[in-house]
LUMLUMDREN-2810 file (N, C-alpha, C; in Angstrom, 1 decimal):
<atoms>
<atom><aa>X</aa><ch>A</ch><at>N</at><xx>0.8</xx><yy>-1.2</yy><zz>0.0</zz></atom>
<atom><aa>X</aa><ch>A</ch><at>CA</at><xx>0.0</xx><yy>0.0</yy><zz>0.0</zz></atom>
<atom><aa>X</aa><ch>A</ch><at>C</at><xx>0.9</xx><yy>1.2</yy><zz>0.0</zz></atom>
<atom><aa>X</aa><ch>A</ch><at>N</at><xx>0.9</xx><yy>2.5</yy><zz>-0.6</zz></atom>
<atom><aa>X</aa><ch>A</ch><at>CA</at><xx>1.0</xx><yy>3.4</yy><zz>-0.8</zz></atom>
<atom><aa>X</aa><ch>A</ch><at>C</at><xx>0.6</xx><yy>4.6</yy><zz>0.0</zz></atom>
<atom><aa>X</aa><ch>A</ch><at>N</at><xx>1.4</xx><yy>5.5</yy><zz>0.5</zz></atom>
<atom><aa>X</aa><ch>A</ch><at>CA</at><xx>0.7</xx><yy>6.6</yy><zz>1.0</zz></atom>
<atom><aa>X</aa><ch>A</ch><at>C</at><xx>0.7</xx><yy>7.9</yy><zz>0.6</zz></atom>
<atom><aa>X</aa><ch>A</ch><at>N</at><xx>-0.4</xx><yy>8.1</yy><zz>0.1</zz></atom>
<atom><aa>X</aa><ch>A</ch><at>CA</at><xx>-0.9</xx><yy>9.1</yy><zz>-0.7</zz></atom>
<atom><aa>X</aa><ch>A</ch><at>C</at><xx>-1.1</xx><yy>10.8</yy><zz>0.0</zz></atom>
<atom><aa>X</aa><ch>A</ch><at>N</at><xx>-0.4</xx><yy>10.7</yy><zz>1.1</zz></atom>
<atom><aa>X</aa><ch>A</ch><at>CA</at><xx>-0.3</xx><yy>12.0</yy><zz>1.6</zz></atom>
<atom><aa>X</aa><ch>A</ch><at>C</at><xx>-0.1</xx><yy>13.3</yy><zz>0.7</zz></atom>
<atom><aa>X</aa><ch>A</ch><at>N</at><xx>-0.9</xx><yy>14.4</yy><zz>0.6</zz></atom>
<atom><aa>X</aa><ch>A</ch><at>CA</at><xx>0.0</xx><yy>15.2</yy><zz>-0.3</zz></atom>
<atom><aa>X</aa><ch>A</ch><at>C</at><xx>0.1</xx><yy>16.6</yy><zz>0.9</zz></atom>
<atom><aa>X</aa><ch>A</ch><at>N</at><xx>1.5</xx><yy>16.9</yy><zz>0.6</zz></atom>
<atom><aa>X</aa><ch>A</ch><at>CA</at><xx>2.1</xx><yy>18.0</yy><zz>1.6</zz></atom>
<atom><aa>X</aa><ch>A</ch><at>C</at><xx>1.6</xx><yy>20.2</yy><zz>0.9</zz></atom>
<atom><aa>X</aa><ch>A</ch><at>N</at><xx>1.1</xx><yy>20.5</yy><zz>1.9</zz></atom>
<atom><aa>X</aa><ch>A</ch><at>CA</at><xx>0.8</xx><yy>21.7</yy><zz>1.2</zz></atom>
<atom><aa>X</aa><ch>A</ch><at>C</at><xx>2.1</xx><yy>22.4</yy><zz>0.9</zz></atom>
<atom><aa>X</aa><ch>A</ch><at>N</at><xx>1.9</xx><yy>23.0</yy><zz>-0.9</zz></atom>
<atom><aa>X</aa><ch>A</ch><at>CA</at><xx>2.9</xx><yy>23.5</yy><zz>-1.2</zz></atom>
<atom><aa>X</aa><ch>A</ch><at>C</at><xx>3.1</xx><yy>25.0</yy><zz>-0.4</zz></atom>
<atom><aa>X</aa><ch>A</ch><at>N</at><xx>4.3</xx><yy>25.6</yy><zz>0.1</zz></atom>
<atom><aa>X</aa><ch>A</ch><at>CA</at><xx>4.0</xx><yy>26.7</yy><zz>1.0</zz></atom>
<atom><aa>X</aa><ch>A</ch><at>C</at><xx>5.2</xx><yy>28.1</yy><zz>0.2</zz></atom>
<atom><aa>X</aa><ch>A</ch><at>N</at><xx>4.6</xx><yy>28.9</yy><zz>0.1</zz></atom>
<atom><aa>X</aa><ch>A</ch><at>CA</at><xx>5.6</xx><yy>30.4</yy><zz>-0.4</zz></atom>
<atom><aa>X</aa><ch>A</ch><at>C</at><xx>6.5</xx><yy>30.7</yy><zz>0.6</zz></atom>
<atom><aa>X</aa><ch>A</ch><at>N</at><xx>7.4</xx><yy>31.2</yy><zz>-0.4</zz></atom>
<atom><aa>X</aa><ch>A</ch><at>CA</at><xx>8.6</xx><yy>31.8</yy><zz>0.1</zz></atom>
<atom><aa>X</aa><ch>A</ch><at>C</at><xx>9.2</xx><yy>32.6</yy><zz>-0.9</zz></atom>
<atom><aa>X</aa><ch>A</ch><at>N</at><xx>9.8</xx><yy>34.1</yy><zz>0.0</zz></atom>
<atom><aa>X</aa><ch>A</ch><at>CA</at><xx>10.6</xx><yy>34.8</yy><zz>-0.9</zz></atom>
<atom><aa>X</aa><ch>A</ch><at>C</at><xx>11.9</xx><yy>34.1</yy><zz>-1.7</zz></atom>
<atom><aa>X</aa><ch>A</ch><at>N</at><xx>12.4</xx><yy>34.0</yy><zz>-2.6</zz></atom>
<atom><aa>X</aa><ch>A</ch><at>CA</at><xx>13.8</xx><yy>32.9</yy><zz>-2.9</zz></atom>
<atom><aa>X</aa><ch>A</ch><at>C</at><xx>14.8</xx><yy>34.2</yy><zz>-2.7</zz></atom>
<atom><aa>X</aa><ch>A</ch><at>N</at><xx>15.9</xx><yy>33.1</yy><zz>-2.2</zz></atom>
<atom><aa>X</aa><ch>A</ch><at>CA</at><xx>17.3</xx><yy>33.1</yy><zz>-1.3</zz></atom>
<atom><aa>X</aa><ch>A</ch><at>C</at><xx>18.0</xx><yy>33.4</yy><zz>-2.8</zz></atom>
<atom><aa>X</aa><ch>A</ch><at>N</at><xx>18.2</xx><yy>32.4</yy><zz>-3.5</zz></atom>
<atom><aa>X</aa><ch>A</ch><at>CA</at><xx>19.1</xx><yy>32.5</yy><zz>-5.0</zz></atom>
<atom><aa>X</aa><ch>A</ch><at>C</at><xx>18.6</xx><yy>33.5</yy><zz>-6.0</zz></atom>
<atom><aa>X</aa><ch>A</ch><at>N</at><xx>17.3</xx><yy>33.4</yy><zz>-6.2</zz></atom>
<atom><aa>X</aa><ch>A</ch><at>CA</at><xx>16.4</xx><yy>33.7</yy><zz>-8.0</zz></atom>
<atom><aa>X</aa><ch>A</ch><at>C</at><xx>16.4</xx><yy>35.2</yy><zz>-7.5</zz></atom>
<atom><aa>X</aa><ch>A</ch><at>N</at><xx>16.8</xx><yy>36.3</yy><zz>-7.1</zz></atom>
<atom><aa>X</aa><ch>A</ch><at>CA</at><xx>16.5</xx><yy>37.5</yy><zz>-6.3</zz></atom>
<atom><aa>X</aa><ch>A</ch><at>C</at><xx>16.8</xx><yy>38.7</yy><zz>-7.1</zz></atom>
<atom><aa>X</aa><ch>A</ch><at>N</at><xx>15.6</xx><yy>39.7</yy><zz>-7.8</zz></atom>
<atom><aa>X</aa><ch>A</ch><at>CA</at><xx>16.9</xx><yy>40.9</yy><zz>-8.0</zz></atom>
<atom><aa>X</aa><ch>A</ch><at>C</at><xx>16.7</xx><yy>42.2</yy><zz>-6.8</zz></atom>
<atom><aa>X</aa><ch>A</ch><at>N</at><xx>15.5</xx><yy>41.7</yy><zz>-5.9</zz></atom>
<atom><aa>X</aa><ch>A</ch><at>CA</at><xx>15.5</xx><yy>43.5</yy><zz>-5.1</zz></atom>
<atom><aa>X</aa><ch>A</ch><at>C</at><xx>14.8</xx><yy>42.5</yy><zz>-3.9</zz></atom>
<atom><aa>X</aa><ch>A</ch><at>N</at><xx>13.9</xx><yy>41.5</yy><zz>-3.4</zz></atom>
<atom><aa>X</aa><ch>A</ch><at>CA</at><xx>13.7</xx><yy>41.2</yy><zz>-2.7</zz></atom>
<atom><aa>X</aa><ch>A</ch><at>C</at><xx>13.2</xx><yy>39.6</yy><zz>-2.4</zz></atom>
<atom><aa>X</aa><ch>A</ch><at>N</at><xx>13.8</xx><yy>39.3</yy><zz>-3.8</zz></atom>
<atom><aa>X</aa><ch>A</ch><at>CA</at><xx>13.2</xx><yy>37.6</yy><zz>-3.9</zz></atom>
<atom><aa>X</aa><ch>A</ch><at>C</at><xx>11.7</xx><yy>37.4</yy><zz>-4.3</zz></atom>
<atom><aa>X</aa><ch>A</ch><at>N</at><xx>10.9</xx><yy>38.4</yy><zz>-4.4</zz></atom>
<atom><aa>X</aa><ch>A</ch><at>CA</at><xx>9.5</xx><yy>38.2</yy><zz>-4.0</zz></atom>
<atom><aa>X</aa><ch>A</ch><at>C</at><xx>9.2</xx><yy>37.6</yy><zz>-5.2</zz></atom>
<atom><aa>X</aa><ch>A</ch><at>N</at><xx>9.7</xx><yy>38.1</yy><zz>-6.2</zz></atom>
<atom><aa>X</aa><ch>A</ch><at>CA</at><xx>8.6</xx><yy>37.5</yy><zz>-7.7</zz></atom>
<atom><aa>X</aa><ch>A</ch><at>C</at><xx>10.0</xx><yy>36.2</yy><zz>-7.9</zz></atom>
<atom><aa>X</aa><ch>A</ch><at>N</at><xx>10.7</xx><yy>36.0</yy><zz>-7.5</zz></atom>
<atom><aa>X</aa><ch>A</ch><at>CA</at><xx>11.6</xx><yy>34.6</yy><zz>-7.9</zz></atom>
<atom><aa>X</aa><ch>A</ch><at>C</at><xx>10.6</xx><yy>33.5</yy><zz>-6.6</zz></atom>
<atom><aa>X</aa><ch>A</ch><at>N</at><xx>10.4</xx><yy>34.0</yy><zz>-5.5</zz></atom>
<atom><aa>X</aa><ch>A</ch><at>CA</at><xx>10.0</xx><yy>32.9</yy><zz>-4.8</zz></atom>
<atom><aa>X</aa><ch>A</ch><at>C</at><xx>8.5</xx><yy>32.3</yy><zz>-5.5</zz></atom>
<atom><aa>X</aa><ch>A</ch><at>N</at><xx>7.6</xx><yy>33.6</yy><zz>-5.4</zz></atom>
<atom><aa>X</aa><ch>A</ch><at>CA</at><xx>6.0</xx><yy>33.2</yy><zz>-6.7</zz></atom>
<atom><aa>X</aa><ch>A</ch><at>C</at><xx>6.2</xx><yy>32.3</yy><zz>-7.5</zz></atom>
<atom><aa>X</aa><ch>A</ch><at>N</at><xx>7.4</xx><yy>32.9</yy><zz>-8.1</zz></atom>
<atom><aa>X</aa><ch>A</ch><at>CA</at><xx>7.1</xx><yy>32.1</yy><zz>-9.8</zz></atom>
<atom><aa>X</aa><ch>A</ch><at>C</at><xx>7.1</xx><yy>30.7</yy><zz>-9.5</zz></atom>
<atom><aa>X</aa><ch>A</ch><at>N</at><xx>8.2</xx><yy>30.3</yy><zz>-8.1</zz></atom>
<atom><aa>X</aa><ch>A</ch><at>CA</at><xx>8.6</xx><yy>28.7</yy><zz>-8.3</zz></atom>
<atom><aa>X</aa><ch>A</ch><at>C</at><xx>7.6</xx><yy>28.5</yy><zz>-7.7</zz></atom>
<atom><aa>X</aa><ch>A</ch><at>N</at><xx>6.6</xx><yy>29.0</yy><zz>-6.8</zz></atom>
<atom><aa>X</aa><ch>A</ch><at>CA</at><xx>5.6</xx><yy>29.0</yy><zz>-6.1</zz></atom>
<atom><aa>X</aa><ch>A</ch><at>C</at><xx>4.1</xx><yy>28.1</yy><zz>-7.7</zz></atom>
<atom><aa>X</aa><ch>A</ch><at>N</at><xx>4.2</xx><yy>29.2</yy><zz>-8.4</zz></atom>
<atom><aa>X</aa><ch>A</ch><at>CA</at><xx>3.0</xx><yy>29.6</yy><zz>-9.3</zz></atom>
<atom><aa>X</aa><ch>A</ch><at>C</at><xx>4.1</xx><yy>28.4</yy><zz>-10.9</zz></atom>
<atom><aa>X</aa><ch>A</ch><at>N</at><xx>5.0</xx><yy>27.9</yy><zz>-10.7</zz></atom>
<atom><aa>X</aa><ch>A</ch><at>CA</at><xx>5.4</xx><yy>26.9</yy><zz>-12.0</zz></atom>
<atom><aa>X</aa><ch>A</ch><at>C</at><xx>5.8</xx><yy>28.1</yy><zz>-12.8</zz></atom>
<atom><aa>X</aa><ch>A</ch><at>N</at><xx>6.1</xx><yy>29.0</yy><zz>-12.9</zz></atom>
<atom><aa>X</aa><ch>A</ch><at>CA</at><xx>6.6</xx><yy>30.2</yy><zz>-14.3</zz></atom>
<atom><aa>X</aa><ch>A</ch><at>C</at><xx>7.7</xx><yy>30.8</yy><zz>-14.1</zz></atom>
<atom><aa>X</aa><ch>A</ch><at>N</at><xx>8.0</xx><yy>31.2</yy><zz>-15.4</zz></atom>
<atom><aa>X</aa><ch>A</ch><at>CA</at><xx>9.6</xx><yy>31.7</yy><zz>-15.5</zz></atom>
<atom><aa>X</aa><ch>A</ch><at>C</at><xx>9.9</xx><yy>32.9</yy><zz>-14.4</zz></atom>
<atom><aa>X</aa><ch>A</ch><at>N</at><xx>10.5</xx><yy>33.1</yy><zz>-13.5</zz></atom>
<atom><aa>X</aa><ch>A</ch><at>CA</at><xx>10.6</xx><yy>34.6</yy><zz>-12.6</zz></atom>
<atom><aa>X</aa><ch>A</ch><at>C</at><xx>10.9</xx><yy>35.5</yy><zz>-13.7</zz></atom>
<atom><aa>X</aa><ch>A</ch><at>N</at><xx>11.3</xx><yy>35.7</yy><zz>-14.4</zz></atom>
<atom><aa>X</aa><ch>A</ch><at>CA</at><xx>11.5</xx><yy>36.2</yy><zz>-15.8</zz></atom>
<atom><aa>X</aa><ch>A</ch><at>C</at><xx>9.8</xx><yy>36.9</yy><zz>-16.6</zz></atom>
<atom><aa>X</aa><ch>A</ch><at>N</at><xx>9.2</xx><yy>36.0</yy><zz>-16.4</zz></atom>
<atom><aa>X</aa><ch>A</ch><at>CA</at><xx>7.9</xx><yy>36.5</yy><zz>-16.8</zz></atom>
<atom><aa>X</aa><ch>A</ch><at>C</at><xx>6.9</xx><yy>37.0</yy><zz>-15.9</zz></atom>
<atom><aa>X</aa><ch>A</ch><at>N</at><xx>7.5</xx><yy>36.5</yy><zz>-14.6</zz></atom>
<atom><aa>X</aa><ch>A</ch><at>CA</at><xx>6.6</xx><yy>37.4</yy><zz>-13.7</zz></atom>
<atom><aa>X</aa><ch>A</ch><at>C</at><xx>7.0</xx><yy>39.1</yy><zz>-13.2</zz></atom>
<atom><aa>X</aa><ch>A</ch><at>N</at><xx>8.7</xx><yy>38.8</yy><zz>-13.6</zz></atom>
<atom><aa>X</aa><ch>A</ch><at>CA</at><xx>9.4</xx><yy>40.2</yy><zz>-13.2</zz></atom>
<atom><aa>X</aa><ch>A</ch><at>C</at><xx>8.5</xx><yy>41.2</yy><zz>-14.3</zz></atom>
<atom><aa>X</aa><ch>A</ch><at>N</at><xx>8.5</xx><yy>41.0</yy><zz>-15.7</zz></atom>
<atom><aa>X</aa><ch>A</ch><at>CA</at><xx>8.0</xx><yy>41.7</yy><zz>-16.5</zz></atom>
<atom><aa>X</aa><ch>A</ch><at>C</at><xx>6.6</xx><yy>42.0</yy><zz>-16.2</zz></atom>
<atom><aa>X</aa><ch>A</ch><at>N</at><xx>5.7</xx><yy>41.2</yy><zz>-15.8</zz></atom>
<atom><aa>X</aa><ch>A</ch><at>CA</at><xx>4.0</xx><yy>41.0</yy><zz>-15.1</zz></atom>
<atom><aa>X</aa><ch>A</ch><at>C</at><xx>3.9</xx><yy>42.2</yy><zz>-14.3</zz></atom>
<atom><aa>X</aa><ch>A</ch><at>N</at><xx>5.2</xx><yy>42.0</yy><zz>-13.7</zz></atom>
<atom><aa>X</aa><ch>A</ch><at>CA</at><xx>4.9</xx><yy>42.7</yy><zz>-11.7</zz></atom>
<atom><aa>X</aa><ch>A</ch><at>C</at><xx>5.7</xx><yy>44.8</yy><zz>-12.8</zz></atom>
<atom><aa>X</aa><ch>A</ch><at>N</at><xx>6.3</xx><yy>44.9</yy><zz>-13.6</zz></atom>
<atom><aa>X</aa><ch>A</ch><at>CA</at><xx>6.7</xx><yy>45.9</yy><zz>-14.5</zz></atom>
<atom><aa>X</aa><ch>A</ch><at>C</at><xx>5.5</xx><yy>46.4</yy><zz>-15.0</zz></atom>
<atom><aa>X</aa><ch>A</ch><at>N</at><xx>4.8</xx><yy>45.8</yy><zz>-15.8</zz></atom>
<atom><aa>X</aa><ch>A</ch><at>CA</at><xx>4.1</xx><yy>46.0</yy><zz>-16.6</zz></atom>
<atom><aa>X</aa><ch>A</ch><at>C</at><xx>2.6</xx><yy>46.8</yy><zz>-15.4</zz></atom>
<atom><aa>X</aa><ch>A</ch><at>N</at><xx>2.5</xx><yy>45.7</yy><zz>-14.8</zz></atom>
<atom><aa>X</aa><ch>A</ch><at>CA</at><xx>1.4</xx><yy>46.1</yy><zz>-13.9</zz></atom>
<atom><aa>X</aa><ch>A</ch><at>C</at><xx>1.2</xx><yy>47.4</yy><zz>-13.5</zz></atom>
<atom><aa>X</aa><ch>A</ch><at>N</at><xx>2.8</xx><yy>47.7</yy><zz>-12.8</zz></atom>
<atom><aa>X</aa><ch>A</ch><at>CA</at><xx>3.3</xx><yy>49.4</yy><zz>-12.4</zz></atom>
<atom><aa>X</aa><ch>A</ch><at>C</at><xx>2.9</xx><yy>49.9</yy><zz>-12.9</zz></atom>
<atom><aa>X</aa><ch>A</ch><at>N</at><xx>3.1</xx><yy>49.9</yy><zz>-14.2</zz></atom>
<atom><aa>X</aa><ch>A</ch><at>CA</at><xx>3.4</xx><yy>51.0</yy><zz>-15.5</zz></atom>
<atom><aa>X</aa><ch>A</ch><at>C</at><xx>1.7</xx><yy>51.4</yy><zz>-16.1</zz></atom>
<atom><aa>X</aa><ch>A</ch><at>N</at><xx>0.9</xx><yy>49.9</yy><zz>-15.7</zz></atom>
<atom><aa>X</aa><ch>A</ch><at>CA</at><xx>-0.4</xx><yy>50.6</yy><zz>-16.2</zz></atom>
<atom><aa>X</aa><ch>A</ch><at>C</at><xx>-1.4</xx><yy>50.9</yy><zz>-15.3</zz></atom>
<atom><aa>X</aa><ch>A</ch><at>N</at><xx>-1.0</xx><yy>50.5</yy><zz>-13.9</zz></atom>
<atom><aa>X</aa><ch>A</ch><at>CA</at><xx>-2.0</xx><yy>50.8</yy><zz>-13.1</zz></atom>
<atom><aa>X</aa><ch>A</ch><at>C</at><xx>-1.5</xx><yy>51.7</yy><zz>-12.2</zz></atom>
<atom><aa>X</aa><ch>A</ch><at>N</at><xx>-0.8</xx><yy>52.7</yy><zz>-12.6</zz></atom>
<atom><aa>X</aa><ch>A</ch><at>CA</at><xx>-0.1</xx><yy>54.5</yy><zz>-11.9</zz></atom>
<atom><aa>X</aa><ch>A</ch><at>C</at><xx>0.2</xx><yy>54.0</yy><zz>-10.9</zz></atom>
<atom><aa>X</aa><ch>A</ch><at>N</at><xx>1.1</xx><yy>53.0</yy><zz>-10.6</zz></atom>
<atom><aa>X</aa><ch>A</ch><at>CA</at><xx>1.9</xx><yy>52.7</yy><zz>-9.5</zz></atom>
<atom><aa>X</aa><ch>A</ch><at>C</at><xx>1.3</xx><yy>51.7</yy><zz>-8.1</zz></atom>
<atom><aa>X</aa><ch>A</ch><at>N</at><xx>-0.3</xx><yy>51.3</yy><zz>-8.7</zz></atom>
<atom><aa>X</aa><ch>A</ch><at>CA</at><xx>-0.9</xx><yy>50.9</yy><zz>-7.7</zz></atom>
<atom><aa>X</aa><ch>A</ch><at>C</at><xx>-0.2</xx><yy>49.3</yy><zz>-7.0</zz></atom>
<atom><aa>X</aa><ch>A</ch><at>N</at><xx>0.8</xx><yy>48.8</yy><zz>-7.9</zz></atom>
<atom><aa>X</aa><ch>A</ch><at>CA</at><xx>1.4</xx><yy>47.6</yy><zz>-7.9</zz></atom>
<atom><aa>X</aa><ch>A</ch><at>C</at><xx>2.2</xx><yy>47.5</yy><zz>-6.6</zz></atom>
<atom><aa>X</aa><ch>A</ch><at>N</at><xx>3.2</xx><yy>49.4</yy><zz>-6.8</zz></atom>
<atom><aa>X</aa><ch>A</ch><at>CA</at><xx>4.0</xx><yy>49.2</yy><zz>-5.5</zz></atom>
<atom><aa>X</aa><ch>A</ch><at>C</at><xx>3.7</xx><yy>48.5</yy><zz>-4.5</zz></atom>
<atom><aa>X</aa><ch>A</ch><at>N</at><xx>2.3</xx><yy>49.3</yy><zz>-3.3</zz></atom>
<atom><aa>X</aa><ch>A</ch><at>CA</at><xx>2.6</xx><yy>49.1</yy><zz>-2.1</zz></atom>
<atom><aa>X</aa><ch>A</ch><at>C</at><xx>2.1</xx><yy>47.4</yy><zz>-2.0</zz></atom>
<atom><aa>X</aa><ch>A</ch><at>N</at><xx>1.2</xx><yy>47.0</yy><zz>-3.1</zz></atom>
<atom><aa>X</aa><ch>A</ch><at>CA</at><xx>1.1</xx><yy>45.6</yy><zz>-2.7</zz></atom>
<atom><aa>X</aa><ch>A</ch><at>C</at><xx>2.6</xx><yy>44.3</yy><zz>-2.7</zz></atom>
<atom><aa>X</aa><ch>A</ch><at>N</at><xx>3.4</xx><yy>45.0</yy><zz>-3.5</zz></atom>
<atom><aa>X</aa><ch>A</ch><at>CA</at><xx>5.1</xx><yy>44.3</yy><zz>-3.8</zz></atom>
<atom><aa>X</aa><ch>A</ch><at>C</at><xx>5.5</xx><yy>44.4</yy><zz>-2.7</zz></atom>
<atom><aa>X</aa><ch>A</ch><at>N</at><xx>5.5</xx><yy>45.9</yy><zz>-2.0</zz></atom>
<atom><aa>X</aa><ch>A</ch><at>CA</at><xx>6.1</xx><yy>45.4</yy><zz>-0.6</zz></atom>
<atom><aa>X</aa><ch>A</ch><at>C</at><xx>5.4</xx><yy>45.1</yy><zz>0.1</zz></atom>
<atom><aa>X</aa><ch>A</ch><at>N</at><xx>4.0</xx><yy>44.8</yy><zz>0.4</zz></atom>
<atom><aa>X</aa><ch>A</ch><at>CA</at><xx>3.3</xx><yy>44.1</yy><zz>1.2</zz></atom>
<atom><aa>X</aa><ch>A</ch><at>C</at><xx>3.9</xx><yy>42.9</yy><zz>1.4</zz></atom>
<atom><aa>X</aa><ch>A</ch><at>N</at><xx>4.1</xx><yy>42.2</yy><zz>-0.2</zz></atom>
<atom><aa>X</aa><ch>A</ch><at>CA</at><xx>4.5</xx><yy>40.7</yy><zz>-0.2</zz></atom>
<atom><aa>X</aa><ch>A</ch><at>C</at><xx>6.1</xx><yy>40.4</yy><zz>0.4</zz></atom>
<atom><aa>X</aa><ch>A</ch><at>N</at><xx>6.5</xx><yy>41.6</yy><zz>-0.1</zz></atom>
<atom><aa>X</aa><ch>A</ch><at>CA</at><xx>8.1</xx><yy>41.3</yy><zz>0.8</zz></atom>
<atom><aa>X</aa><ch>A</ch><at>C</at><xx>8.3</xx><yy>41.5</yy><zz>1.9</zz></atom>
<atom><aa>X</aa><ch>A</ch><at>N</at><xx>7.1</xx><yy>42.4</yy><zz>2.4</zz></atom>
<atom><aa>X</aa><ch>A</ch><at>CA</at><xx>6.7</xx><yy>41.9</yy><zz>4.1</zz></atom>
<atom><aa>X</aa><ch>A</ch><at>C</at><xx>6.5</xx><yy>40.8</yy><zz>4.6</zz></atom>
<atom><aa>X</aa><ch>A</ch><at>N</at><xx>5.6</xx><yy>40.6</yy><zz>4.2</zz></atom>
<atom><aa>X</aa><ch>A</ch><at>CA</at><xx>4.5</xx><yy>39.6</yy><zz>4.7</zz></atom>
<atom><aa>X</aa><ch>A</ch><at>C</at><xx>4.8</xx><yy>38.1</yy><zz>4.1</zz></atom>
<atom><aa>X</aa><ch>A</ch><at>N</at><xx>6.0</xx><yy>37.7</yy><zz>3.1</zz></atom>
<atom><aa>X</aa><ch>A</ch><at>CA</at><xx>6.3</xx><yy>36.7</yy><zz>3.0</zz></atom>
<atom><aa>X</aa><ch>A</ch><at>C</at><xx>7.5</xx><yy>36.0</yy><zz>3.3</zz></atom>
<atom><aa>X</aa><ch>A</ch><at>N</at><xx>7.4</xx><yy>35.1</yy><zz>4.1</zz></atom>
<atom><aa>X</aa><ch>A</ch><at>CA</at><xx>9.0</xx><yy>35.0</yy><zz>4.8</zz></atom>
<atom><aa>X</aa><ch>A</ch><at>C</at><xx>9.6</xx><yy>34.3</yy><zz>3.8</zz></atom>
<atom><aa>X</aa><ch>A</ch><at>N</at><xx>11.3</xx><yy>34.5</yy><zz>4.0</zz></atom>
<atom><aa>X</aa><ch>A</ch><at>CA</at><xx>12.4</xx><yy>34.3</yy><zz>3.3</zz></atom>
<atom><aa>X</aa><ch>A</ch><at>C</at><xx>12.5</xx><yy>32.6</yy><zz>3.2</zz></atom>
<atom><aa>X</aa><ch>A</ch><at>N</at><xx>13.0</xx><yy>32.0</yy><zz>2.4</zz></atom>
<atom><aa>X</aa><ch>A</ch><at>CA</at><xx>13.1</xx><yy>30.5</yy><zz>2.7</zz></atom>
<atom><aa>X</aa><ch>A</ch><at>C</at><xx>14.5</xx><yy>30.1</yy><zz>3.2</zz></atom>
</atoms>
């Protein structure tokens, strides 16, 4: 018999993938996608929603611990 436990996947900022606070390297490996494409997502977002992106970016670099 087999045990079929499945462990909750859990977020974290990344330690290696980092360019200002880990936040969109820890997501991506979090969310399966390139940090590369999310860095441009989390860019783009800024750019069209007059900055409304910031304070939630560092909400997340708050509020998500480092691994």
């Amino acid at each position: 018999m087999t045990n079929n436990v499945q462990t909750a996947k859990k977020i974290y900022r990344s330690r290696t993938d980092r360019m200002f606070t880990g936040v969109c390297g820890g997501w991506a490996e979090y969310l399966n996608l390139d940090p590369a494409i999310l860095r441009i997502a989390v860019v783009a977002g800024t750019a069209l929603s007059a900055g409304l992106i910031i304070p939630i970016y560092l909400a997340a670099a708050i509020l998500t611990p480092e691994a």
